[in-house]
C-alpha positions in Angstrom: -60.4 -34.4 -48.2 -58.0 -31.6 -49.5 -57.1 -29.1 -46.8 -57.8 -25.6 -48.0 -54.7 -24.1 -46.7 -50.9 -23.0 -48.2 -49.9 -26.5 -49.2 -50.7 -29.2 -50.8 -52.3 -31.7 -48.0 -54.8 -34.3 -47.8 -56.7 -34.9 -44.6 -57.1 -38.9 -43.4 -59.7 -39.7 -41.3 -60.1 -43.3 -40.2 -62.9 -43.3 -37.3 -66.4 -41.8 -37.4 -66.0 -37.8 -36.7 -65.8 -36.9 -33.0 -63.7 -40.2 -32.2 -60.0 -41.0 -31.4 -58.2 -42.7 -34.5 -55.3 -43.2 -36.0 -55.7 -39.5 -37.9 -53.3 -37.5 -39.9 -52.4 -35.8 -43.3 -50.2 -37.0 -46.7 -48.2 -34.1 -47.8 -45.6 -33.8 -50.6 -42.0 -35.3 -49.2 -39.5 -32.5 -48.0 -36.1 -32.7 -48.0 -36.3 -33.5 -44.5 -38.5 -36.5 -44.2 -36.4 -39.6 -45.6 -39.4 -42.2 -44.5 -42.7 -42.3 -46.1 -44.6 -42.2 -43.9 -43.8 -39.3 -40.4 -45.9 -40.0 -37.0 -47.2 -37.1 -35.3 -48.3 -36.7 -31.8 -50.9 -34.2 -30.2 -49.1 -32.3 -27.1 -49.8 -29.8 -25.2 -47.2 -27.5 -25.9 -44.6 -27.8 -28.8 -42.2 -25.6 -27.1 -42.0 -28.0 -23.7 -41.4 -31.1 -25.9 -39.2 -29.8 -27.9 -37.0 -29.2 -24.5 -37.5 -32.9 -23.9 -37.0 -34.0 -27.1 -33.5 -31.8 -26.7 -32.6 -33.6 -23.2 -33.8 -36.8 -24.1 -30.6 -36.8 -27.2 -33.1 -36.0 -30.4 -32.9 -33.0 -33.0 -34.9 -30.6 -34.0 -35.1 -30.8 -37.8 -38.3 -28.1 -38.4 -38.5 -25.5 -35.5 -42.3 -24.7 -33.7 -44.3 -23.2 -36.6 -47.2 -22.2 -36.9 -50.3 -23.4 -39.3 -52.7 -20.8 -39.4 -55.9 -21.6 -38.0 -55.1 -25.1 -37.1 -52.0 -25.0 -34.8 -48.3 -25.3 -34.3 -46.0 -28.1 -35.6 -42.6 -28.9 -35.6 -40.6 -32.0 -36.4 -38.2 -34.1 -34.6 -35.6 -37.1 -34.7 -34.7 -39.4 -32.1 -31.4 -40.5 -31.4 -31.3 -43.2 -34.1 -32.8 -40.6 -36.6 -36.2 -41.4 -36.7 -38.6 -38.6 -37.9 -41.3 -37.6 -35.9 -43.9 -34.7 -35.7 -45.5 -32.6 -32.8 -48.5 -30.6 -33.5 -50.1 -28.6 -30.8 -54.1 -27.8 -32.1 -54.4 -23.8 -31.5 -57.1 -22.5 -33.9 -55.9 -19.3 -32.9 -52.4 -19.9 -34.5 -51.4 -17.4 -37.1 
């Protein structure tokens, strides 16, 4: 289903609505993203992962943003340089 929002994104749904799956999005590839395909984890709090994320040796490639009406994201890379997303679900995000 195309998301109605800024960009160009396609929700994925792979379980029946209301249950855990392996969920997410395809968007256009950014600069940023060199692998096809970017895992993204549900936390609490961007802003306290991004502190481990810092402590644990990673980057921050994409700083907390916010998605209007859906929540905040930002995106990561380990040590080794693997890409990864946090998103924090806040429908209250502007």
């Amino acid at each position: 289903m195309k998301w109605e929002g800024s960009i160009e994104y396609w929700l994925v749904t792979t379980g029946p609505e209301g249950t855990p799956g392996i969920n997410g999005g395809i968007v256009r590839k950014k600069d940023f993203v060199s692998p096809c395909m970017v895992p993204t984890m549900d936390v609490p709090s961007v802003e306290n992962f991004l502190d481990l994320v810092r402590k644990a040796g990673g980057r921050i490639i994409v700083p907390r943003h916010a998605i209007f009406g859906v929540g905040y994201q930002a995106y990561c890379a380990d040590p080794s340089g693997n890409v990864f997303g946090l998103h924090q679900a806040d429908p209250l995000a502007i």
